[in-house]
C-alpha positions as CSV (number, residue, x, y, z in Angstrom):
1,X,217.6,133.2,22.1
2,X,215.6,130.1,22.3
3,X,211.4,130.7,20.6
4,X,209.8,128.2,22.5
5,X,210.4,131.1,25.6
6,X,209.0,133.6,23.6
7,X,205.8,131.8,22.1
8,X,202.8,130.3,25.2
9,X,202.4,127.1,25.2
10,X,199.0,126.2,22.7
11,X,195.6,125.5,25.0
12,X,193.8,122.3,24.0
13,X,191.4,123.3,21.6
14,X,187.9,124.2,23.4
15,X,186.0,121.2,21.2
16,X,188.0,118.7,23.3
17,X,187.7,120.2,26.2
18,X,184.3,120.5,26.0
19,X,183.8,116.5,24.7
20,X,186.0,115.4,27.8
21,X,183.4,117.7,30.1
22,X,180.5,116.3,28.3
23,X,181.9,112.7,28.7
24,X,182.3,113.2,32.4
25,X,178.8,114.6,33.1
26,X,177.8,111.7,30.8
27,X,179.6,109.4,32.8
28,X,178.1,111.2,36.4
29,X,174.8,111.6,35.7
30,X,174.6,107.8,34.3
31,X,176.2,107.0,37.5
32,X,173.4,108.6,39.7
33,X,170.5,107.2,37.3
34,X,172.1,103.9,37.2
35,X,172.6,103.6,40.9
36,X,169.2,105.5,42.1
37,X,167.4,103.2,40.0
38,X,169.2,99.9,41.6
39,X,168.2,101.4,44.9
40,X,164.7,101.8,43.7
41,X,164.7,98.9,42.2
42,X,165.5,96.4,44.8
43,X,163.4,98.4,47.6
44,X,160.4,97.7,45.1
45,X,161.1,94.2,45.2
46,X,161.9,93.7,49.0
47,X,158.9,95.8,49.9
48,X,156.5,95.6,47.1
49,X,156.1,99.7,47.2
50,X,157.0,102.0,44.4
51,X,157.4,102.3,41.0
52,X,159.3,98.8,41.5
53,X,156.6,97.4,43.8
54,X,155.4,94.5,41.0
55,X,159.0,93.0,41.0
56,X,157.9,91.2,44.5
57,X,155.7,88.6,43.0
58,X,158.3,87.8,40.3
59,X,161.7,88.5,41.9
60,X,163.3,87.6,38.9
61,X,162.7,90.9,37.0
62,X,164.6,92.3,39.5
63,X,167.4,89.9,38.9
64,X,168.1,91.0,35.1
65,X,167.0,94.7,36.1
66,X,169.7,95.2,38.8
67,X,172.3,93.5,36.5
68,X,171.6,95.6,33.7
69,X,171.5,98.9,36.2
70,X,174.7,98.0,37.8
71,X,176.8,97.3,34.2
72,X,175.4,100.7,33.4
73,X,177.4,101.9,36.7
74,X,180.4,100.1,35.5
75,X,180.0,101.8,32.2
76,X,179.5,105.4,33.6
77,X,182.2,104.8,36.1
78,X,184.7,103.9,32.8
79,X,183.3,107.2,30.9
80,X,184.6,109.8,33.6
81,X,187.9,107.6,34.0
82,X,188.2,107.5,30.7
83,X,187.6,111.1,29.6
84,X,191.1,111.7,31.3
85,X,193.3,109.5,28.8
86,X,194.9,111.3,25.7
87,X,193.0,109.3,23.3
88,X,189.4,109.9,25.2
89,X,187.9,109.4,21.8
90,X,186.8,105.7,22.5
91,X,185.4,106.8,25.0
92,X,182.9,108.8,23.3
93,X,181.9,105.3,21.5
94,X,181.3,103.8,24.3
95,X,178.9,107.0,25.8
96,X,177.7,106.9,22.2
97,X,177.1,102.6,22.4
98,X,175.3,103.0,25.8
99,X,172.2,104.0,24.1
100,X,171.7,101.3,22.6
101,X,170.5,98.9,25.3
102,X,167.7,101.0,26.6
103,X,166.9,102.1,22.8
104,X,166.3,98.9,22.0
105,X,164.5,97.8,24.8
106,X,161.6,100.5,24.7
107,X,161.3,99.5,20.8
108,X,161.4,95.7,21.3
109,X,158.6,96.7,24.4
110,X,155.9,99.0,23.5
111,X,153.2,96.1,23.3
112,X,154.2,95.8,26.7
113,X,154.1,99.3,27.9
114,X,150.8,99.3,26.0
115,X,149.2,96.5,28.2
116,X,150.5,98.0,31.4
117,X,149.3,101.7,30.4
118,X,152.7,103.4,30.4
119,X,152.9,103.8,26.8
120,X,152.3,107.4,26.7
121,X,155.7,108.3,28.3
122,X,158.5,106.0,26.4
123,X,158.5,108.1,23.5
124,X,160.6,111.0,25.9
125,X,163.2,108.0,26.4
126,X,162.9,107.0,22.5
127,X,163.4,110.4,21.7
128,X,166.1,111.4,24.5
129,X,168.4,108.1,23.8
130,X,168.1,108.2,19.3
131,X,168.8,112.0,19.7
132,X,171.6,111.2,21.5
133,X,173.0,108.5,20.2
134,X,172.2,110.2,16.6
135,X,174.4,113.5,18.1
136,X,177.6,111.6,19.5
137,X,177.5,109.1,15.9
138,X,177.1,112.7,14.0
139,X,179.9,113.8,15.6
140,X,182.3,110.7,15.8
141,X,181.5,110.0,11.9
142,X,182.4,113.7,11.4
143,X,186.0,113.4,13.0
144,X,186.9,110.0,11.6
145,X,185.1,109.5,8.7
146,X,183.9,106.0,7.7
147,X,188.5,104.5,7.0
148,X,189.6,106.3,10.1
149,X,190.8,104.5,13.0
150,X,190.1,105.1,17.0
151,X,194.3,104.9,17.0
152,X,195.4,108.7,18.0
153,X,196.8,110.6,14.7
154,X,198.4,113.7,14.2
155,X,195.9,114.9,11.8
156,X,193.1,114.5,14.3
157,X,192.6,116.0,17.2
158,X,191.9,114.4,20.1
């Protein structure tokens, strides 16, 4: 009698699982952020109303703003295609690697904000993007350890 008929196949583990969900809501709600805020964005600087409104009298923020929104959209878009491959764990990087840019921009900023009077709220995106950026490093570190490679392995799980 063959055993592989008598055994069930073995589920993915629920920790993958779970990182493939959370890199697809990752990936979808970067999506709607990334793409709301375009919209907002460039009807700001077409109409000079909004949040945006001050990009009509120099047209060029808007220039490096909708870039950078619209990268973030490719990026999102890669995350929920990407948390379908066997080896999603790049993936994670990259959702990891995507805090970065907006990190570093409220740091690099905050004598801006300051000047404008909107200093009081970028410490909820400090806070929001170092705690998870600081959760998905935790966790990669944890998995690979500092010689491990992003190559799939039998001895970790993917």
């Amino acid at each position: 009698m063959n055993a592989s008929l008598l055994t069930s196949p073995q589920p993915a583990p629920t920790i993958v699982t779970f990182r493939r969900w959370l890199l697809r809501i990752h990936g979808t709600v970067l999506t709607l952020v990334a793409l709301g805020s375009a919209v907002a964005a460039t009807i700001g600087w077409m109409t000079g109303a909004g949040l945006f409104g001050f990009m009509q009298q120099n047209p060029m923020v808007w220039v490096g703003l909708i870039q950078a929104y619209l990268l973030m959209t490719i990026i999102a878009v890669l995350l929920v295609l990407g948390s379908g491959q066997a080896n999603a764990r790049k993936w994670n990087v990259v959702g990891a690697l995507a805090h970065c840019p907006p990190l570093i921009a409220a740091l690099s900023s905050l004598g801006v904000f300051r000047s404008i009077g909107t200093l009081g709220i970028v410490p909820v995106a400090i806070t929001f993007h170092v705690v998870w950026l600081w959760r998905r490093s935790q966790h990669f570190i944890r998995i690979h350890g500092p010689n491990k490679s992003l190559q799939p392995s039998s001895q970790i799980a993917t």
